[in-house]
C-alpha positions in Angstrom: -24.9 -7.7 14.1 -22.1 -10.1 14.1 -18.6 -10.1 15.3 -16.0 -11.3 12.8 -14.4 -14.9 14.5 -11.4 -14.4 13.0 -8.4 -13.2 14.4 -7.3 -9.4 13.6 -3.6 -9.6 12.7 -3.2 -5.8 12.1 -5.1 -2.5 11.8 -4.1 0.3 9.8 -3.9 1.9 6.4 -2.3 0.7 3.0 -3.1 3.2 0.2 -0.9 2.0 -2.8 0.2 3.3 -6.3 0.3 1.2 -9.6 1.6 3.2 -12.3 1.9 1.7 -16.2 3.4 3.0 -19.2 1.6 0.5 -21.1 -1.8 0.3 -20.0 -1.2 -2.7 -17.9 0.9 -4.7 -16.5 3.9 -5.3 -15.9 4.2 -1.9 -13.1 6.6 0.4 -13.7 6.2 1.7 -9.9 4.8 -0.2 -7.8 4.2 1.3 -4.2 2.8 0.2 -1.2 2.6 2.4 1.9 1.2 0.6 5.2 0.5 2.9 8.3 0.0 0.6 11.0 -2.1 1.7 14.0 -2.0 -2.0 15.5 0.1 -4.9 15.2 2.1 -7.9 16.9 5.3 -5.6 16.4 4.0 -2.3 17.3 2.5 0.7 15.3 4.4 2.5 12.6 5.3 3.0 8.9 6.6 1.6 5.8 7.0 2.6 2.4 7.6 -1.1 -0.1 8.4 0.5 -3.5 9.8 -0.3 -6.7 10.4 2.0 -10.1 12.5 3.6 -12.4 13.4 5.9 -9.9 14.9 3.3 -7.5 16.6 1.4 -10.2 13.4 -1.3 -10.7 15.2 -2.7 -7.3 13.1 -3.0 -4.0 13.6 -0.6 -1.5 12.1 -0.5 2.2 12.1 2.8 3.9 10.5 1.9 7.8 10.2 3.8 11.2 9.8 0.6 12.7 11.9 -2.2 11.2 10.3 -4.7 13.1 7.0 -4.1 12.2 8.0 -4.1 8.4 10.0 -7.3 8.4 6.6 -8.8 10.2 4.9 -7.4 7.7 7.0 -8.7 4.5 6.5 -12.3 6.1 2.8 -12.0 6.9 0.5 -9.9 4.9 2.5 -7.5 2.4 4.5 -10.9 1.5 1.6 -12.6 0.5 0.0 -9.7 -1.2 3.3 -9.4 -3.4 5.7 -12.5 -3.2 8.6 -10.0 -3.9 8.3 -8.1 -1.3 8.9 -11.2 1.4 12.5 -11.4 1.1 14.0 -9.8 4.0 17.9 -9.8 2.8 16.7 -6.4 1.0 17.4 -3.7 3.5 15.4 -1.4 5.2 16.3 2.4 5.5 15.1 4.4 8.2 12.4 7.6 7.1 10.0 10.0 9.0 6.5 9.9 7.8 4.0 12.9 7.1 0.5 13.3 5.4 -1.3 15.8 4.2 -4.9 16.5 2.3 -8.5 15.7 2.6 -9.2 12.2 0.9 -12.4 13.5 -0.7 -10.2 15.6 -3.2 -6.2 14.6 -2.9 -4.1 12.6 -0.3 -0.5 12.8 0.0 2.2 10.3 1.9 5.6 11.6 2.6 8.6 10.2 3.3 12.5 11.8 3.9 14.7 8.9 3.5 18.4 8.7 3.1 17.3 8.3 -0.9 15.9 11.7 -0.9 12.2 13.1 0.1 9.5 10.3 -1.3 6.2 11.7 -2.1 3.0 9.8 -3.1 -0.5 11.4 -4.3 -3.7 10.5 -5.1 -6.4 12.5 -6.7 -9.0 12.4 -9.4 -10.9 10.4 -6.3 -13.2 8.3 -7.0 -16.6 6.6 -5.5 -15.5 4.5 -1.8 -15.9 0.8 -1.8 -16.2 -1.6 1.2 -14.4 -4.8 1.0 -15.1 -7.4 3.2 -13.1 -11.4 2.6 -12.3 -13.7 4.8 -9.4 -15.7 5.7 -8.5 -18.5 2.5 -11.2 -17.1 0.7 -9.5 -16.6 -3.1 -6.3 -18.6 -2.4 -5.0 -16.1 0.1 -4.0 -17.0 3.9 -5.3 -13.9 5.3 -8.8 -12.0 5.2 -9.4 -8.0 5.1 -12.1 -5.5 5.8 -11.1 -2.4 4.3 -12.6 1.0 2.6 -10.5 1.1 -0.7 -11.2 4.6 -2.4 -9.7 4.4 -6.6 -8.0 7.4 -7.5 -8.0 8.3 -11.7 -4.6 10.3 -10.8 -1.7 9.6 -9.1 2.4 10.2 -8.7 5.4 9.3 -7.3 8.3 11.3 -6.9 11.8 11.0 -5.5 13.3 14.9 -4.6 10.6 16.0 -7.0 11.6 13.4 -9.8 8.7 11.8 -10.8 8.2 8.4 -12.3 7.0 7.4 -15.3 3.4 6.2 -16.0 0.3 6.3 -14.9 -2.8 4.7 -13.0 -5.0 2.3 -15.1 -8.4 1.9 -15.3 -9.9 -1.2 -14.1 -13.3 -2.9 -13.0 -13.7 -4.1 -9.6 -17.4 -5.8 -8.4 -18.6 -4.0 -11.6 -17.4 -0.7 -10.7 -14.6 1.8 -11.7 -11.5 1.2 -9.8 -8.0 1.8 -10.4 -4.0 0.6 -9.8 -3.8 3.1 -7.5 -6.2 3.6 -4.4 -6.2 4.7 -1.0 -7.4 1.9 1.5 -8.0 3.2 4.6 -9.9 1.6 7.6 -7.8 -1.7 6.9 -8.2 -5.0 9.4 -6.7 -8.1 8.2 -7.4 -11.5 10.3 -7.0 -14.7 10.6 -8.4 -17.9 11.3 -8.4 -18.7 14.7 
């Protein structure tokens, strides 16, 4: 066995949702959920999303809005460019999960927008994803236990949005847009 060199950045969860009224891209809702166990600004959650529902405008909802303005100039910046720029505000929300990955998973959020929920089901075979640091054009390196889910919705106070996961290869495999990722360690070089 070998200990990774790099430097771990954070440690924690980011299941995100996809969803496509086309097929493909562009996203109608995009969503990406972080629950951080371990970071340089604490432990917490945040909820990045954009839809229909919130007017295709970027909102943040955050227990911790240190740890998600870290996180939009570190690794959820990089992962989606649009997501970096901290003029758009973040709104306070309590967080809540529910469900037993092998079947459905929910993420909860009550935010001054209404209540936010986020599911995944039809779950699919785990992967293990290992990269390291500027491997693929990207700064920062992850292992991480991403689990596709065929099903998936988001709703605002039970308003759901529009769309739906898409089917995709990854490594030869079925994946999807939406997946849980659970397990997550991102690193740096050192």
């Amino acid at each position: 066995m070998a200990a990774d060199p790099n430097k771990i950045v954070l440690t924690g969860e980011n299941p995100f949702i996809r969803l496509s009224t086309t097929g493909g891209e562009p996203f109608g809702t995009n969503a990406s959920f972080w629950r951080i166990v371990t970071c340089p600004m604490g432990p917490g959650h945040v909820l990045y999303l954009k839809s229909e529902l919130t007017e295709n405008r970027w909102k943040i909802y955050s227990d911790n809005i240190a740890m998600a303005r870290w996180l939009q100039q570190t690794v959820q910046g990089m992962l989606n460019p649009e997501t970096a720029d901290t003029s758009i505000p973040v709104d306070d929300a309590e967080f809540a999960k529910s469900g037993d990955p092998r079947y459905f998973w929910t993420e909860s959020a009550i935010t001054n927008d209404g209540a936010v929920s986020l599911t995944w089901y039809d779950i699919g075979e785990p992967m293990l994803i290992h990269t390291n640091p500027n491997e693929g054009g990207r700064k920062y390196g992850v292992c991480t236990l991403l689990i596709p889910s065929g099903g998936a919705r988001l709703t605002i106070d039970g308003v759901q949005a529009a769309g739906k996961p898409v089917a995709i290869e990854r490594e030869g495999r079925p994946f999807s847009t939406c997946c849980l990722a659970f397990s997550e360690s991102w690193t740096e070089a050192k």
